[in-house]
N, C-alpha and C positions, 0 to 999 in steps of 0.2 A: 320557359322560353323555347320555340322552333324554331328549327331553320326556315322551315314554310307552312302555310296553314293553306289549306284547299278549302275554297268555299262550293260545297254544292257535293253529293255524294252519288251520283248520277255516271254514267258510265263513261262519262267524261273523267269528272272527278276522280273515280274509280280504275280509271287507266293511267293515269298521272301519280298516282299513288302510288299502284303497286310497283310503278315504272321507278322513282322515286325511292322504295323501299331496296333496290339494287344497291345503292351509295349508301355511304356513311353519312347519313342526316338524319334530323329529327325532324318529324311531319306528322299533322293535325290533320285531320275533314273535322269541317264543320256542317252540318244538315239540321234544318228546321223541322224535317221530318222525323217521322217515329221510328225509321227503318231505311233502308239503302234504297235506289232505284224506285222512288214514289212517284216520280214526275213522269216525263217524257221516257225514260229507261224502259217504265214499265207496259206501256200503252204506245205502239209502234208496229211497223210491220215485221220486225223480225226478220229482215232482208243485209245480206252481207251483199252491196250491188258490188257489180263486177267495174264500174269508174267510165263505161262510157259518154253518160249524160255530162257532168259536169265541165264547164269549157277548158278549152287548153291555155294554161294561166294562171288560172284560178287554185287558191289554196284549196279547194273542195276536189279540183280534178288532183292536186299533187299530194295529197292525204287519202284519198280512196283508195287507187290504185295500190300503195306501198300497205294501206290499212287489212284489204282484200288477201293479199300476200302473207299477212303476218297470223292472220286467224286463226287458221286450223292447227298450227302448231301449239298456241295460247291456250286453245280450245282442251286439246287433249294435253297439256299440260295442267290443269285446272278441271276437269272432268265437267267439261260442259258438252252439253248436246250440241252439236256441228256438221251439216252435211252441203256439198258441193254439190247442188243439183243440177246447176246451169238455171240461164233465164231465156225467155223469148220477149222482143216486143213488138205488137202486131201490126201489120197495115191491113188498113180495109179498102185504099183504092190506090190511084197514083200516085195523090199529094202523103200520103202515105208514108209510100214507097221512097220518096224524094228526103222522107224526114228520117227514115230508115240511113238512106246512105251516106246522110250527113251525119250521123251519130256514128256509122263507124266508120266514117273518117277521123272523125272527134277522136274515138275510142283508139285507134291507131297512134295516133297522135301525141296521145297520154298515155300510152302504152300497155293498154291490155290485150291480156294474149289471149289467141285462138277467138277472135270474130271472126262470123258468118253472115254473109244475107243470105237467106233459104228461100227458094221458090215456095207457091200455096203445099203441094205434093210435101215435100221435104217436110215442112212445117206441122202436116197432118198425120204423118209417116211418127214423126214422134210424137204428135198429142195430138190424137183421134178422138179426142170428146169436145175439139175447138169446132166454133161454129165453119162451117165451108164457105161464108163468104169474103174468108181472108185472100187478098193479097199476094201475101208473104212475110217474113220477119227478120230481124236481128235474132241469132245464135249468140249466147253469150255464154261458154262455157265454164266460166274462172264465177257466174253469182253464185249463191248459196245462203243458206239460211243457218240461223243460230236460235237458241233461247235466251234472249237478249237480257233480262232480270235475273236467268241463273247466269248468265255470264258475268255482269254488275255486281252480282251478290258474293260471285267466286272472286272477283278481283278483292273484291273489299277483306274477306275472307283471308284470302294468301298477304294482303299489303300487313292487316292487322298480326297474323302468326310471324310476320317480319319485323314486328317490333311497333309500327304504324299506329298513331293514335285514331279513333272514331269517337269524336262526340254528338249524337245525336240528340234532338229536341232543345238545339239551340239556333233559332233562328238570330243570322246576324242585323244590329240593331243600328253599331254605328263603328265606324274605319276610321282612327287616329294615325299620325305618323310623326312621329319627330324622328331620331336615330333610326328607331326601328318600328313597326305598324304596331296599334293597339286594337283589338278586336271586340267588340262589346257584343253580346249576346241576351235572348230574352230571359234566360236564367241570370244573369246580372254578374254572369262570370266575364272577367276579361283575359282576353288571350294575346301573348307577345310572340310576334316572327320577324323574320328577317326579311321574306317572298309574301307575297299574299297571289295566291292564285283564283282567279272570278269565274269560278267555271256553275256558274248556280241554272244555268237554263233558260227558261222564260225570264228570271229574274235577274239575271245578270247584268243588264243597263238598271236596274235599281242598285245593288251592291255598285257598281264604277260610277255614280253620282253621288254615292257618299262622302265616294274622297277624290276622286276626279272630276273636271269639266263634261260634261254633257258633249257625246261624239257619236253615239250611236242609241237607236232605238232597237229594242224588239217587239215585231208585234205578233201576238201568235196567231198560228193554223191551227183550226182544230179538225179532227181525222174521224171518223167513226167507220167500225166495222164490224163485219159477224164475225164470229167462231161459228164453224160449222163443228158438228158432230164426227168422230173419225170413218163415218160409216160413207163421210163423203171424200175423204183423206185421199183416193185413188182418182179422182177425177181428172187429175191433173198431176203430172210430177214433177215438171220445171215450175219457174215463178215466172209467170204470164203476167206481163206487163200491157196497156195499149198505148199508143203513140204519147209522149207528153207532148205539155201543151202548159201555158202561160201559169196555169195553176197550181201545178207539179205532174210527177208521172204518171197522175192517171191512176183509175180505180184498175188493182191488182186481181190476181185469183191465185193463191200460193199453198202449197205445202206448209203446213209445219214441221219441226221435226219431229213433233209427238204423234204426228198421224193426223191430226184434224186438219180442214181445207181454213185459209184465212181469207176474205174479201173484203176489199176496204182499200184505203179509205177515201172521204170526199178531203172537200177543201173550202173551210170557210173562214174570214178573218174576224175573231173576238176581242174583245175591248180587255174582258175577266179573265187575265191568266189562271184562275182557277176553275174554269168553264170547260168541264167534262163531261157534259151530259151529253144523252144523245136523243135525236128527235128522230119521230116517224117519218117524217117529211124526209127528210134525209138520208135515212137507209132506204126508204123505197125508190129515192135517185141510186144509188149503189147499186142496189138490189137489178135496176131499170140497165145500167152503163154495164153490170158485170155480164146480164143475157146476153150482150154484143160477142163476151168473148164467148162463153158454152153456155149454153139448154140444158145442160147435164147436172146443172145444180140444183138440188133438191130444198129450200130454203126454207122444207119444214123440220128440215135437221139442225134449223141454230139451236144452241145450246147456252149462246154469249152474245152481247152485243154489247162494245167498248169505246170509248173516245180518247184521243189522245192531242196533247198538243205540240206543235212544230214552234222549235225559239228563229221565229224569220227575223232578219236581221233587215233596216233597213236600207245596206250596204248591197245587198245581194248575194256574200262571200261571208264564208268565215272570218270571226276577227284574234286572232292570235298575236297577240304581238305584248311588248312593253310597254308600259304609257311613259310616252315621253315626258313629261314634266314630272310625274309622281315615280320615279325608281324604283323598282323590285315590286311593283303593281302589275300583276301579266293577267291581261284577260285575255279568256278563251271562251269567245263568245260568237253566239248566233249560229250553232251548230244545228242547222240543223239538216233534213237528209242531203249526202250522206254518210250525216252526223257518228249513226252506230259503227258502218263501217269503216268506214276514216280512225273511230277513237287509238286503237292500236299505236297508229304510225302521227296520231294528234299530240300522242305520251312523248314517243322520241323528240318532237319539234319543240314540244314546250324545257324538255331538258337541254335542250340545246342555247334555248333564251335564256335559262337558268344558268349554266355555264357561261355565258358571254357577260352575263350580268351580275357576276363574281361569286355564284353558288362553286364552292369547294366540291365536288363531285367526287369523291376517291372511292372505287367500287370497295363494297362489303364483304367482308367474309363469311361465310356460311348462310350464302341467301338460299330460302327455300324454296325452289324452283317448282314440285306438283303440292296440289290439293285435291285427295281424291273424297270423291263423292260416291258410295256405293247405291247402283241402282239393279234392285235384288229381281228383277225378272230379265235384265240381260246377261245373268251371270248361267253357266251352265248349271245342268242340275245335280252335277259332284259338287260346284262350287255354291249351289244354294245349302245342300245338305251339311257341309262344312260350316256353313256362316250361320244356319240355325243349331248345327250341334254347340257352337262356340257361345249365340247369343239367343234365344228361343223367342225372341219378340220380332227375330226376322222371320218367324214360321204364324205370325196371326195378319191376316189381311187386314188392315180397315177399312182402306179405298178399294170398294169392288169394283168399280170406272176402271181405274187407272191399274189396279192392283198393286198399292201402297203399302206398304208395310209396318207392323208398330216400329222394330229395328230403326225404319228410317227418318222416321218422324221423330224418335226420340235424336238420333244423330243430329238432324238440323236445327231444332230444339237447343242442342248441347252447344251447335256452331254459332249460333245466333249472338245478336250482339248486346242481349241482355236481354228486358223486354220483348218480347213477342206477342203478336197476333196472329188471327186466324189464318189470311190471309197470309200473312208471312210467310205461314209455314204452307200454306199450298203455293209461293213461288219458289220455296225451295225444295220439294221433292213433291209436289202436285196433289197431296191427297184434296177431292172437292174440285179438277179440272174436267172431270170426266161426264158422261150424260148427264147424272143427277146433280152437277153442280154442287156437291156438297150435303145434297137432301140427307144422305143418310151416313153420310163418315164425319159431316159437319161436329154434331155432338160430339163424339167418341174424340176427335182429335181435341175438341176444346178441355177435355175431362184431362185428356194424355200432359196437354202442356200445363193444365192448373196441379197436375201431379206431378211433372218435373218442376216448374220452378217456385213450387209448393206456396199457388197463391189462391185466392178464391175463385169459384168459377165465375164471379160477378166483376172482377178485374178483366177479364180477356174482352180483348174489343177484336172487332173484326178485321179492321184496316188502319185508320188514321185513329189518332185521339178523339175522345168525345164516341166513337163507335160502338160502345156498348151492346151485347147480344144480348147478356139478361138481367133481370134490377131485381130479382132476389126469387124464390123459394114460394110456390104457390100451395103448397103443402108439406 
């Protein structure tokens, strides 16, 4: 028996959690998936926005802003990559210009700090690889980027050393409720709570028809984009947005924080919430809308090319609330951008509903506030020599890309939540992100995890179930 079950382990899910694991309660996630952050977490632009787009009103504009705020502190308490780069968004003519100044009115409005509209000069003054037929643009000094899967992965991480349960590969089947909710699963286990929290993504209007009346749709966007190589990593150091427009904000040109350039994505509506593929057709629109912003892109350095889906709601808003007829049923639904950065300050609102709606809240004692994640080429090099004198697997490379470490791979390996894939283990410490995509650390890492959790190398799948790399021994 729970006090609440979280359906959906997505960075949503995963911010609710660990928010959650503060109080004295007991709490479930429940995921379909083989592993945290599979869906939309993992396939996104990796954009912390700074809150001016969404309108003044709107639970998206009153969850951004507070969301944006709360980041970087999260970040470096959980050792996640995080950096405040600022954003621009461009005009290329008058009407432009005109969409510029209503957004930071917007943005004022909602109260983000430190907008700017910069004249063409100003704009080129800090990003001289942008084409010269700009305008001018929105300064947005509070955007900034994250690694949005190791953030998901860190929440899941610290909720779980909190005491916090994770069951994964149990997709839910069917939602009872008499007293209290009954949870059925495709492993045939059932689960008893008090809360039922609907935070599943694309699938969330499926979970809230199971046991609610039919109030919302999701239909999703699907996004494609390149990974550039980090050799393109400088072309640009804000997140260069262009004007939005009816479809969303418009093909991006961003930093990551690993050094690679990201471009992406489009915007198209799918019927198949499982529909991640990507077509030529489509990147070569990207490809066509990103020359608008810089020429300086070299697009013979992709190294990646991704699709992800947006949970659009057919509301237009985020839906967070209680269902009125069915009690202690909170959906947290149709998040989507901006969905990442919002999740933060999404945790606090939902415990707020949780408190109104008679969840006992009394803070915990001894909550574990950091989770560090050692990342052994930003340590100095007394602090490398220390960490290989102590553990000598932090002194052999695998990832010569990324320059990964055995040490590290086995740590995330050990953190993991049982189970692991290939795949896994390059979102949480990258070995296989790097040029060769895995060409040549691939093997050596599948060898490393069939030797910790001493299983065959014919067991390790790459990503989801059914992924299989090898079917046995050809000599």
């Amino acid at each position: 028996m729970y006090d609440i079950a979280i359906i959906g382990a997505g960075v949503i899910g995963a911010s609710i959690f660990r928010e959650l694991m503060k109080y004295d309660v007991k709490v479930v996630v429940i995921e379909k998936e083989n592993d945290v952050a599979m869906g939309t977490s993992k396939a996104n632009s990796a954009i912390v926005h700074a809150g001016y787009d969404p309108k003044e009103g709107t639970l998206m504009a009153k969850y951004n802003v507070r969301g944006n705020e709360m980041f970087e502190k999260i970040c470096s308490e959980l050792s996640v990559p995080f950096k405040r780069n600022g954003s621009l968004v461009l005009a290329f003519d008058e009407a432009d210009m005109e969409t510029i100044k209503a957004l930071y009115e917007n943005g004022n409005k909602v109260g983000v700090k430190g907008l700017k509209i910069l004249n063409k000069n100003q704009v080129l003054e800090k990003e001289p690889n942008l084409n010269k037929e700009i305008a001018g643009a929105l300064y947005a000094p509070t955007g900034a980027i994250v690694g949005p899967y190791e953030y998901t992965i860190a929440l899941m991480e610290n909720a779980v050393a909190n005491g916090g349960v994770l069951k994964l590969e149990n997709e839910v089947t069917a939602i009872e409720k008499n007293d209290n909710f009954k949870i059925t699963t495709s492993k045939g286990e059932i689960i008893e709570s008090r809360f039922v929290i609907n935070a599943a993504g694309v699938y969330a209007d499926k979970i809230h028809n199971m046991i609610c009346k039919e109030s919302f749709k999701i239909n999703p966007i699907k996004g494609e984009y390149f990974v550039m190589d980090n050799s393109q990593g400088k072309v640009v150091s804000h997140t260069i947005f262009q004007c939005p427009s009816s479809k969303g904000k418009g093909i991006l040109v961003t930093p990551t924080v690993h050094g690679n350039l990201l471009v992406g994505p489009d915007a198209e509506s799918v019927d198949d919430k499982d529909n991640v593929a990507t077509t030529a057709e489509n990147l070569e629109y990207i490809r066509n809308k990103a020359m608008q912003t810089t020429d300086k892109i070299n697009f013979r350095e992709t190294i990646r090319n991704f699709a992800g889906l947006r949970a659009n709601p057919d509301c237009g808003d985020f839906i967070i609330e209680e269902n009125k007829e069915i009690k202690r049923f909170i959906d947290v639904a149709g998040i989507k951008s901006p969905g990442l950065s919002s999740a933060p300050a999404i945790a606090e609102g939902v415990i707020e509903i949780l408190k109104a709606a008679g969840l006992n809240t009394e803070k915990k004692e001894g909550f574990i506030t950091e989770r560090e994640q050692i990342n052994f080429m930003e340590l100095s090099p007394e602090g490398k020599a220390e960490l290989i004198k102590k553990d000598k697997r932090y002194g052999r490379i695998i990832c010569r890309c990324e320059s990964i470490t055995e040490g590290e791979i086995v740590d995330s390996i050990r953190r993991s939540f049982g189970k692991i894939s290939l795949d896994g283990v390059k979102r949480r410490c990258r070995p296989g992100m790097g040029r060769c995509q895995g060409g040549f650390c691939g093997p050596r890492v599948q060898e490393i995890i069939a030797r910790e959790l001493n299983i065959p190398m014919e067991d390790i799948e790459l990503d989801k179930d059914g992924s299989y790399i090898l079917i046995g021994k050809t000599k």
